[in-house]
Backbone as CSV, one residue per row, in Angstrom:
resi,resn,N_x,N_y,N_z,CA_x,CA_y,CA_z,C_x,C_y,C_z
1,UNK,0.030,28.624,-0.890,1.035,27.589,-0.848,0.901,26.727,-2.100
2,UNK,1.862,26.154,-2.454,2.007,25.803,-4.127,2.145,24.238,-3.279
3,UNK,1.898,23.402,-3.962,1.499,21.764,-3.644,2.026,21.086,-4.854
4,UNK,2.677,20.236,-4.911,3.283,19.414,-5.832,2.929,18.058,-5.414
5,UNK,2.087,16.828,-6.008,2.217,15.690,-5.820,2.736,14.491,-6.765
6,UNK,2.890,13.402,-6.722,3.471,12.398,-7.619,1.920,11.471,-8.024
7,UNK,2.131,10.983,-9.157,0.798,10.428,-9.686,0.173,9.588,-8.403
8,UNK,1.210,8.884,-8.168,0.629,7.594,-6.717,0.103,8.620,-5.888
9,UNK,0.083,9.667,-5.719,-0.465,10.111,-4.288,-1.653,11.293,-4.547
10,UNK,-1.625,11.324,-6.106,-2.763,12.281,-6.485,-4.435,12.270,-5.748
11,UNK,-4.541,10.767,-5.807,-6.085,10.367,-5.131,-6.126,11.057,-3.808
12,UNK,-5.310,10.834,-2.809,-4.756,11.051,-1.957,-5.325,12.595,-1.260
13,UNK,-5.077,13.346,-2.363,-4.988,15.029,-2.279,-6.305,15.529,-2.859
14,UNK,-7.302,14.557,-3.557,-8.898,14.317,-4.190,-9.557,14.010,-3.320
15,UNK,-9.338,13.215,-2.781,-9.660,12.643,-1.249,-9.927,13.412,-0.224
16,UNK,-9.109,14.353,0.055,-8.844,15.222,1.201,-9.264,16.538,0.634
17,UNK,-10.171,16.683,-0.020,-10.797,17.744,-0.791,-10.093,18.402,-1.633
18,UNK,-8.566,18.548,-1.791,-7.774,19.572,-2.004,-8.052,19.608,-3.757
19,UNK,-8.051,21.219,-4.382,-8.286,20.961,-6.159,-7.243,21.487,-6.327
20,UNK,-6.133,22.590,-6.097,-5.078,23.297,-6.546,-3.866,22.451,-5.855
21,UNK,-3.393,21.954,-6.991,-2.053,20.895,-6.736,-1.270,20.879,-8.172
22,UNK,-0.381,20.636,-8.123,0.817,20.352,-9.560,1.157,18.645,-9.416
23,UNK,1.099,17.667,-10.742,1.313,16.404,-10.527,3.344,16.568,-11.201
24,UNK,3.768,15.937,-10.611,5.210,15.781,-11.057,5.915,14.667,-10.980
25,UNK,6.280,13.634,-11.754,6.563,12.466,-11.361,8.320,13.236,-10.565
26,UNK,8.769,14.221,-10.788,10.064,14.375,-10.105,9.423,16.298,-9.310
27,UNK,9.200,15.976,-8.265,8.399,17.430,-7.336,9.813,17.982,-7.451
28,UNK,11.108,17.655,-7.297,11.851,18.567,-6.797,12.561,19.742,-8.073
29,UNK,11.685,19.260,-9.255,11.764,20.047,-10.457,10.905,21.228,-10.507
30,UNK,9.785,20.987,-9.287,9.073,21.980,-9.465,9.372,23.356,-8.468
31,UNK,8.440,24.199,-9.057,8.699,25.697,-7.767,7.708,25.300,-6.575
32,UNK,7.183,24.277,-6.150,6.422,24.192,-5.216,6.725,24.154,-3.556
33,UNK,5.779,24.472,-3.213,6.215,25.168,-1.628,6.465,23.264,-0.538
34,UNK,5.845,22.372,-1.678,5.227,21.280,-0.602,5.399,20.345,-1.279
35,UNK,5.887,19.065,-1.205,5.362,17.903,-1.428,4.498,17.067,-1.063
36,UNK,3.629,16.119,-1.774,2.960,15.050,-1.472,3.496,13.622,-1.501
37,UNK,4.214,13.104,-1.413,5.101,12.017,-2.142,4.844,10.406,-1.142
38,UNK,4.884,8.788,-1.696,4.653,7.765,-0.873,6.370,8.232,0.171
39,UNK,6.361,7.095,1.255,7.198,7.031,1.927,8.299,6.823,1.687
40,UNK,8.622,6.225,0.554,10.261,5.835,-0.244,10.341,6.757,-0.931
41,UNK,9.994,7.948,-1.285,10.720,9.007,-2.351,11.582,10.149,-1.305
42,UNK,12.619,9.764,-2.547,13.575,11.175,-1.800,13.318,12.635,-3.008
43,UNK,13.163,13.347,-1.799,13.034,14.577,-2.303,13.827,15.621,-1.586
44,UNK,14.643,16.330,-1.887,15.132,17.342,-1.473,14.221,18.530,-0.572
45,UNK,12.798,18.613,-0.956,12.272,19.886,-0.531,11.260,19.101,0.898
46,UNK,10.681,20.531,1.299,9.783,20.160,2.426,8.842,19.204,1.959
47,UNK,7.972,17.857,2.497,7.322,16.917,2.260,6.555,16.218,3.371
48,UNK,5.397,15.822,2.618,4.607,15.309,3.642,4.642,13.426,2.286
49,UNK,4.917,12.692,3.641,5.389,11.448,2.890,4.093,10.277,3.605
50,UNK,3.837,9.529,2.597,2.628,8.863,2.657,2.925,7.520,2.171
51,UNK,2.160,6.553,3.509,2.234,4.977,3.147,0.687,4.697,2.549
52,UNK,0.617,4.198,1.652,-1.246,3.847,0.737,-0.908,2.349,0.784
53,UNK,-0.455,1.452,1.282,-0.186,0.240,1.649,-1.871,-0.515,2.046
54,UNK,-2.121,-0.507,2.738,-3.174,-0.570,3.749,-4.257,0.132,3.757
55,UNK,-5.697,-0.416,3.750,-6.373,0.547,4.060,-6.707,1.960,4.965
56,UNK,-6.169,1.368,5.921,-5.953,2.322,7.115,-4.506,3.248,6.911
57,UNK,-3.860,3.109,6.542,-3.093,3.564,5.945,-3.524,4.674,4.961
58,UNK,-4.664,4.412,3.989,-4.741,5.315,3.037,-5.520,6.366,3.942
59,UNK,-6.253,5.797,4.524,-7.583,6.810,5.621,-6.220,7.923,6.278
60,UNK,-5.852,7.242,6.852,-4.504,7.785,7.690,-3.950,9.372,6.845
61,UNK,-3.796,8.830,5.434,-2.879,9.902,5.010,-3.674,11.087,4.677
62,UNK,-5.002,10.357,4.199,-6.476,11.877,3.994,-6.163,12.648,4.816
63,UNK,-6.027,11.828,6.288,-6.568,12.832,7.249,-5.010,13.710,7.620
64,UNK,-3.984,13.325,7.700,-2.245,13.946,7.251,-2.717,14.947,6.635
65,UNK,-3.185,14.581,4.862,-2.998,15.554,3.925,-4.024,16.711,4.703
66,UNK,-5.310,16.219,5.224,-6.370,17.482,5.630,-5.955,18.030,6.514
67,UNK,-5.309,17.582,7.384,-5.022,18.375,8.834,-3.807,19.384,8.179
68,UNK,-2.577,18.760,8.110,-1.281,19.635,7.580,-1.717,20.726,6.153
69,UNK,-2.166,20.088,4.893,-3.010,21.525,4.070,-4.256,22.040,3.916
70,UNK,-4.714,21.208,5.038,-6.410,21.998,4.949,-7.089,21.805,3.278
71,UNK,-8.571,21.649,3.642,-9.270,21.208,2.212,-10.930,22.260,2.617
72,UNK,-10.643,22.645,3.789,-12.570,23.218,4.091,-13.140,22.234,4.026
73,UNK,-12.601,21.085,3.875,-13.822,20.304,4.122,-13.463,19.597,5.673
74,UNK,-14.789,18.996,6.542,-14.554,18.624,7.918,-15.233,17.243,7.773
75,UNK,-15.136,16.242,7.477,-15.586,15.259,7.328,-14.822,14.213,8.425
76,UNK,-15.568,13.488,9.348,-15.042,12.803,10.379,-15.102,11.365,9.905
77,UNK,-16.238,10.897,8.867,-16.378,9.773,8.317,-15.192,9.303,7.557
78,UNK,-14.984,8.029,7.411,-14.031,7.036,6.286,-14.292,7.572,5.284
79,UNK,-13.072,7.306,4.138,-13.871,7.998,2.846,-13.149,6.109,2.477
80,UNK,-13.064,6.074,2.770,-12.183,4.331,2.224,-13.230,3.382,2.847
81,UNK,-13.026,2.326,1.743,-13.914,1.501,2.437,-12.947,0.284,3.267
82,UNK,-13.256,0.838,4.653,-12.329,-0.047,5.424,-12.984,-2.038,5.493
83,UNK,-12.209,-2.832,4.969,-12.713,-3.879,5.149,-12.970,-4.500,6.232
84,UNK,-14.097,-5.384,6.597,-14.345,-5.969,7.854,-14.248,-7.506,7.482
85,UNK,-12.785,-7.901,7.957,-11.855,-9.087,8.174,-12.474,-9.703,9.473
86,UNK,-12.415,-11.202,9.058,-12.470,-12.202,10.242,-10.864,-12.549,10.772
87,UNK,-10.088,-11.902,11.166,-8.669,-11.409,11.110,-8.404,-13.164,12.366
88,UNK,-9.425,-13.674,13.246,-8.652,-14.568,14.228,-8.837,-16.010,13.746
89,UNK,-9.254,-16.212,12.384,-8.638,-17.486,11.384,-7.656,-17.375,10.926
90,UNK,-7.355,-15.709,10.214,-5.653,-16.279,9.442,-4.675,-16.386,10.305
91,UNK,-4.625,-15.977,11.776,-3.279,-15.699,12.229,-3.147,-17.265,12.161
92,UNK,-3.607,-18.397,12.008,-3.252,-19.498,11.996,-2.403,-20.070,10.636
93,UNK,-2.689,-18.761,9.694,-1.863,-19.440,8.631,-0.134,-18.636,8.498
94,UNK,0.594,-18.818,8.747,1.654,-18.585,8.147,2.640,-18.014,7.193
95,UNK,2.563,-16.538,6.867,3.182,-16.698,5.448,4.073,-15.859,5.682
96,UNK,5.500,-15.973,5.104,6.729,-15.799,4.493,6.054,-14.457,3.649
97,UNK,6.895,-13.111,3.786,6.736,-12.236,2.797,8.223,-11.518,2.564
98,UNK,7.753,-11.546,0.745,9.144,-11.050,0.812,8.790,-9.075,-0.176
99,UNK,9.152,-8.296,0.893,8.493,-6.856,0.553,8.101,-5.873,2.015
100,UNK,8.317,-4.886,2.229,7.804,-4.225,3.265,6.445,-3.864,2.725
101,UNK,5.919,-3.209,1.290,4.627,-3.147,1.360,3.616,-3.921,1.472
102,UNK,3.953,-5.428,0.867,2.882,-6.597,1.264,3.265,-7.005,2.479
103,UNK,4.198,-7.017,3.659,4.358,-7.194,4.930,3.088,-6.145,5.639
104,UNK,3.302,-4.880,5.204,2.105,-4.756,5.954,0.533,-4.653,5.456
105,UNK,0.301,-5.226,4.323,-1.047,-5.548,4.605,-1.195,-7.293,4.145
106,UNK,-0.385,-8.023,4.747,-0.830,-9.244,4.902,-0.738,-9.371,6.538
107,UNK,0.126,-8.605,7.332,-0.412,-8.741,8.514,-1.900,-7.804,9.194
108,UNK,-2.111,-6.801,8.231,-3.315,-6.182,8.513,-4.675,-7.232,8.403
109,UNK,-4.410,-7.880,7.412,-4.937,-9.086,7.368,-5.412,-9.826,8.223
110,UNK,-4.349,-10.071,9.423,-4.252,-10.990,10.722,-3.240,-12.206,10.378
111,UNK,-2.764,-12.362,9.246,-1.876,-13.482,9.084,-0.662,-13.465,9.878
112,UNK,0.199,-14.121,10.205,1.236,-14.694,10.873,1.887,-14.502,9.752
113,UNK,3.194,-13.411,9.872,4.389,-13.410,9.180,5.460,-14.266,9.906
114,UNK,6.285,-14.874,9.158,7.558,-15.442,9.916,8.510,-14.792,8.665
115,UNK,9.598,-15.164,9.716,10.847,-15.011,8.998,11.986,-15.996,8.086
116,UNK,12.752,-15.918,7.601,13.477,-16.180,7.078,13.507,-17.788,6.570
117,UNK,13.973,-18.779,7.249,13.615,-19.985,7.248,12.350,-20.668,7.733
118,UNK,12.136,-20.163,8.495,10.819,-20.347,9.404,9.883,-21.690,8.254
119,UNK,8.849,-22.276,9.026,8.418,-22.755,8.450,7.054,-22.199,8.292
120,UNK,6.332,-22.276,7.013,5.407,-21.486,6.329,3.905,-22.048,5.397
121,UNK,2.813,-21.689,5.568,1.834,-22.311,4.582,2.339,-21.649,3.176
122,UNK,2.014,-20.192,3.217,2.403,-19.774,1.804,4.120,-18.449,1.950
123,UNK,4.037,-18.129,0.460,4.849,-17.386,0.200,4.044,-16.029,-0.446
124,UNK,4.614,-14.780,0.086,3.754,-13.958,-0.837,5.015,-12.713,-1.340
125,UNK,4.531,-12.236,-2.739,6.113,-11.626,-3.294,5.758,-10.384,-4.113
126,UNK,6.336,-9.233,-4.377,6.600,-8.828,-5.750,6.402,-9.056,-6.999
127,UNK,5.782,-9.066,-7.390,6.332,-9.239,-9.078,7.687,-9.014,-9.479
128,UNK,8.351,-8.054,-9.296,9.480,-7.828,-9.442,10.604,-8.763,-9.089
129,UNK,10.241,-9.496,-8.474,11.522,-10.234,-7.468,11.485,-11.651,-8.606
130,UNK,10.228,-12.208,-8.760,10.375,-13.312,-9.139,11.286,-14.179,-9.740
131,UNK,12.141,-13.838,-10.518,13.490,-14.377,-11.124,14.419,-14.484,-10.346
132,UNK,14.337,-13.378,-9.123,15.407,-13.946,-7.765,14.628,-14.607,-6.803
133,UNK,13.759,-15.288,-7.096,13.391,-16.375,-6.205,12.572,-17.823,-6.746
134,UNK,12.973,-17.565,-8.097,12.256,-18.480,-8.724,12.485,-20.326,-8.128
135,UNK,13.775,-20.170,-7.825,14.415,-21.512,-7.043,13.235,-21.888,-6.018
136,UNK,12.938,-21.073,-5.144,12.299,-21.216,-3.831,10.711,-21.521,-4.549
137,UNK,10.487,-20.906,-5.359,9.211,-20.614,-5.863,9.215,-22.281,-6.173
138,UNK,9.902,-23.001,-7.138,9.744,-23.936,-7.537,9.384,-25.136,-6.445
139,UNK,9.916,-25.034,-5.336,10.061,-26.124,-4.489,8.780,-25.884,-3.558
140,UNK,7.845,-25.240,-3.817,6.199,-24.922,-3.016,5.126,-25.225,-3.845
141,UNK,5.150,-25.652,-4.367,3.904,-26.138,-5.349,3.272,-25.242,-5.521
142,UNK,1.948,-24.643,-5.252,1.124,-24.219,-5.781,0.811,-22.553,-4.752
143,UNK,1.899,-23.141,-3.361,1.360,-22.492,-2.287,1.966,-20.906,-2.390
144,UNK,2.541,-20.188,-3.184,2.551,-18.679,-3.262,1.683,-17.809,-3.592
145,UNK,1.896,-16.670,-3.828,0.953,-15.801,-4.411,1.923,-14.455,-4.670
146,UNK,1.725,-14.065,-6.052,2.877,-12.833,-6.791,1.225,-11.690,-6.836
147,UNK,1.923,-10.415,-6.294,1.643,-9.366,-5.528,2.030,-8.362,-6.957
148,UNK,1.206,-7.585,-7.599,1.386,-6.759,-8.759,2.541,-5.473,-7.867
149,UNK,3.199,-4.834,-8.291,4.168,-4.007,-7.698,3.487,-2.490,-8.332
150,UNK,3.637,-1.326,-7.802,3.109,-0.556,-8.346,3.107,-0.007,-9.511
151,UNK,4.457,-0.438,-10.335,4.245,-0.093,-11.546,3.222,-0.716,-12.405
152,UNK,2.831,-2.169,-11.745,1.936,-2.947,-12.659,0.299,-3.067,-11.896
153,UNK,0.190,-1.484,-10.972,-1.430,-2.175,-10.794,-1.882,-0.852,-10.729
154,UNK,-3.009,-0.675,-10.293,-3.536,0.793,-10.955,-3.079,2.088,-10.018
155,UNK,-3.211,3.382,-10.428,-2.575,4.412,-9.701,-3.545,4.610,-8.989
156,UNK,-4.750,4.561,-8.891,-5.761,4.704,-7.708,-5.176,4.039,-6.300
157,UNK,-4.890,4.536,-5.077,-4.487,3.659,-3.852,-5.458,3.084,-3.569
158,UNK,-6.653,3.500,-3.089,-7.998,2.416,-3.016,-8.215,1.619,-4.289
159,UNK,-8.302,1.784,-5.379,-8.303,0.449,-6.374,-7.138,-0.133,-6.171
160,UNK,-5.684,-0.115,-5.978,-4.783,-1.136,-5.817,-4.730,-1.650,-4.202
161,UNK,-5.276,-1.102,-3.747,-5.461,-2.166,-2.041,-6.644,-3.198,-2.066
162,UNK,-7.387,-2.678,-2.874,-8.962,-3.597,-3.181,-8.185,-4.604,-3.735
163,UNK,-7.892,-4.637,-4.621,-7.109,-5.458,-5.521,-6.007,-6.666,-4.918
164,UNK,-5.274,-6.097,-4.309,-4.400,-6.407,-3.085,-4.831,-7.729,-2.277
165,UNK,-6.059,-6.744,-1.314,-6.446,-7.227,-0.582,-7.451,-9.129,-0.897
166,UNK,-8.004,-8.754,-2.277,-8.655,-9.948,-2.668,-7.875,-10.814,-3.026
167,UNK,-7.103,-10.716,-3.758,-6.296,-11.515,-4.360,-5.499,-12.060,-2.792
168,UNK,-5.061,-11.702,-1.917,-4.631,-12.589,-0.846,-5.691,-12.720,-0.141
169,UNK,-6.956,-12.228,-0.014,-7.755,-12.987,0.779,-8.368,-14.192,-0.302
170,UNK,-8.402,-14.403,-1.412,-8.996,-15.411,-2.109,-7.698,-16.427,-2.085
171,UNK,-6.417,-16.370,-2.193,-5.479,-17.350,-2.274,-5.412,-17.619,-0.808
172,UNK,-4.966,-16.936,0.407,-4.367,-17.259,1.535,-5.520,-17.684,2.226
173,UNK,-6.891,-17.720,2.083,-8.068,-18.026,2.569,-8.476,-19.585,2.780
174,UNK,-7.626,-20.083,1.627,-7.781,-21.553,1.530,-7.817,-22.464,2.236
175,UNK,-6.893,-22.302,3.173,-6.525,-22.779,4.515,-7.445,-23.102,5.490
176,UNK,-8.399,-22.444,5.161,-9.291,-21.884,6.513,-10.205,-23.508,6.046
């Protein structure tokens, strides 16, 4: 079986033992029997689609990629280092997110998402967005926090959740 993955999901398929794979930032260019691809790519061909959001999330997809293409390897252990959160302080804090991928790991977190108007300790965002929310941004003082988007943080999924993860546990922590 021929395996095609996209750079974001390469670790992914390293992880899960697998060595014979094709990287393609566009799989459906390739002759491959399979995709590897995150959860927002459209691809025309058969695919196995992966959220690296979350730690558990990334564990999650190892074990996807091992079960559905097999690696010979049988490993029951984490290969991620799952963090051990004091998760029943933040639900007390509040935060406004604007993103489905930082929605779910600021509630993995234990934080309290609200919605829309709601009232909020912080704000947490995109990079990308910032110029369409710069208004809102202005009127919170100090209390946001801008979230690197994947083009701007590393292609490793465990180095950009580490990353992730500190940077809102060192800002949204404050509270406590």
């Amino acid at each position: 079986m021929k395996i095609v993955t996209t750079p974001m999901c390469e670790e992914i398929l390293k992880l899960a033992g697998l060595k014979e794979y094709q990287i393609s930032l566009n799989p459906d260019s390739t002759d491959a029997d399979i995709a590897v691809v995150l959860s927002e790519t459209n691809t025309d061909m058969k695919s196995i689609k992966l959220k690296l959001n979350t730690f558990k999330q990334i564990q999650d997809s190892v074990d996807v990629v091992r079960t559905n293409l097999g690696s010979g390897i049988l490993k029951e252990e984490s290969l991620i280092p799952l963090p051990s959160l004091d998760k029943t302080e933040n639900r007390n804090i509040k935060v406004k997110v604007y993103s489905n991928f930082l929605k779910d790991i600021v509630e993995d977190m234990g934080y309290t998402v609200v919605n829309g108007n709601e009232y909020h300790d912080y704000l947490v965002y995109p990079d990308y967005i910032r110029d369409e929310i710069q208004g809102e941004l202005d009127s919170m003082d100090e209390n946001y926090v801008e979230i690197a988007s994947h083009k701007n943080s590393p292609i490793n999924p465990v180095k950009r959740a580490e990353l992730r993860y500190k940077l809102l546990e060192k800002k949204l922590c404050m509270k406590h």
